[in-house]
C-alpha positions as CSV (number, residue, x, y, z in Angstrom):
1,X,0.0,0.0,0.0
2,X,2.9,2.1,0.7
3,X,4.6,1.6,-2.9
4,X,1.4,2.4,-4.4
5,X,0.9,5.7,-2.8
6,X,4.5,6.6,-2.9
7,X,3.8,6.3,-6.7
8,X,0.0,8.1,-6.4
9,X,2.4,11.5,-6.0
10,X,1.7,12.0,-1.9
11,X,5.3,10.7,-1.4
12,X,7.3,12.9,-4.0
13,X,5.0,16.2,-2.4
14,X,5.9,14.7,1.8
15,X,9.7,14.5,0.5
16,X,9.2,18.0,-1.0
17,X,8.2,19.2,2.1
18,X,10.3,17.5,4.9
19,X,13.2,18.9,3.1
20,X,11.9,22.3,3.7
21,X,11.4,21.7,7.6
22,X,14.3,22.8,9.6
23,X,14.2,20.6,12.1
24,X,14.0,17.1,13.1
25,X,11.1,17.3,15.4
26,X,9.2,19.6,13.1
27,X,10.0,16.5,10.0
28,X,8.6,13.8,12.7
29,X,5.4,16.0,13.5
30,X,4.9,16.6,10.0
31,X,4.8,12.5,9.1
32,X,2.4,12.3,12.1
33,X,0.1,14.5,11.2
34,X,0.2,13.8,7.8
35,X,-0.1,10.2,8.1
36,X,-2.8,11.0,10.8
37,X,-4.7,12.9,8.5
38,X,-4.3,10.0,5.5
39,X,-5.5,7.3,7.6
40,X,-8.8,9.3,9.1
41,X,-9.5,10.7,5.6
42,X,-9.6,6.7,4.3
43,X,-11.3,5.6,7.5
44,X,-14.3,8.4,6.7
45,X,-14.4,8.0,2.9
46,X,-14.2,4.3,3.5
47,X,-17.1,4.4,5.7
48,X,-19.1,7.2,4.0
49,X,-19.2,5.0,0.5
50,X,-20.2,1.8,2.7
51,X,-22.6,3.0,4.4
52,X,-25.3,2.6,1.1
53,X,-24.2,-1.4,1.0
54,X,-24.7,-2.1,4.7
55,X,-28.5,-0.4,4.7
56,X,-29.2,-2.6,1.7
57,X,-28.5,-5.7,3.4
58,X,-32.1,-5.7,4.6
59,X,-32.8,-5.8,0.5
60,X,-30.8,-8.7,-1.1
61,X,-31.6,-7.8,-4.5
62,X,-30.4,-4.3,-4.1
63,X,-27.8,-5.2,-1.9
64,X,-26.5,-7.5,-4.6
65,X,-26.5,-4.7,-7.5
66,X,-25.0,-2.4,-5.2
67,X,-22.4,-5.1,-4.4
68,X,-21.6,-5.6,-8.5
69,X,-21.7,-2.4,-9.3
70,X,-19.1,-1.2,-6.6
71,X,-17.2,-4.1,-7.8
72,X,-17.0,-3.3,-11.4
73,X,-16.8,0.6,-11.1
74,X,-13.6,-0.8,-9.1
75,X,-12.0,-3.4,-11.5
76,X,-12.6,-0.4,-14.4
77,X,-10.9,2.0,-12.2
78,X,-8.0,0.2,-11.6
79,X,-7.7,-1.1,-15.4
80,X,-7.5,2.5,-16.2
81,X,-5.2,3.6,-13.3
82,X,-3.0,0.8,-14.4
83,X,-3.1,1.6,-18.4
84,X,-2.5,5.6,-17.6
85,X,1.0,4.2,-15.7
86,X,2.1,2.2,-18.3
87,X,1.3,4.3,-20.8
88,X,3.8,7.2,-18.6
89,X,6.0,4.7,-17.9
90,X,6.6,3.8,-21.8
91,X,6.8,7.4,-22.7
92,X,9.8,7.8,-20.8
C-alpha cells in the first residue's frame, strides 16, 4: 500500500516538504500529522461509500446490485489507473 501511494504522488510532495522543515522534530510532526490525517481521511471516505451497501443488506436484490456495481466501477478503475501508468511509464 505504501509503494502504491508513494507512486499516487503523496510521497514525492511529503519528501518535498520535509526537506523544507528545519528541524528534526518539526520533520517527525509533520509525518504524524500527515499520516494521521491520510488514515482518518480513508477511514471516513471508506465508511461514507459503505454506508449505502450495509443499509441494503435488509434488501438482497439491491444489496447485490450495489455489491456488483461497486465491484466493477472498481476493477474499471483500476484497469484504467494501471493503463494511464504504463502508458507514462513507456513514454519515458
Amino acid at each position: 500500500i505504501g509503494f502504491a501511494h508513494g507512486l499516487a504522488g503523496s510521497g514525492a510532495l511529503t519528501a518535498l516538504v520535509l526537506s523544507s522543515l528545519p528541524t528534526v522534530a518539526g520533520q517527525l510532526l509533520y509525518i504524524l500529522m500527515f499520516g494521521a490525517g491520510a488514515a482518518l481521511g480513508m477511514a471516513l471516505l471508506s465508511g461514507a461509500l459503505g454506508l449505502p451497501l450495509s443499509r441494503s443488506a435488509r434488501r438482497p436484490q439491491l444489496h447485490r446490485r450495489l455489491s456488483l456495481c461497486a465491484g466493477a466501477l472498481s476493477v474499471v478503475l483500476g484497469v484504467y489507473w494501471t493503463a494511464n501508468a504504463y502508458a507514462l511509464i513507456h513514454a519515458l
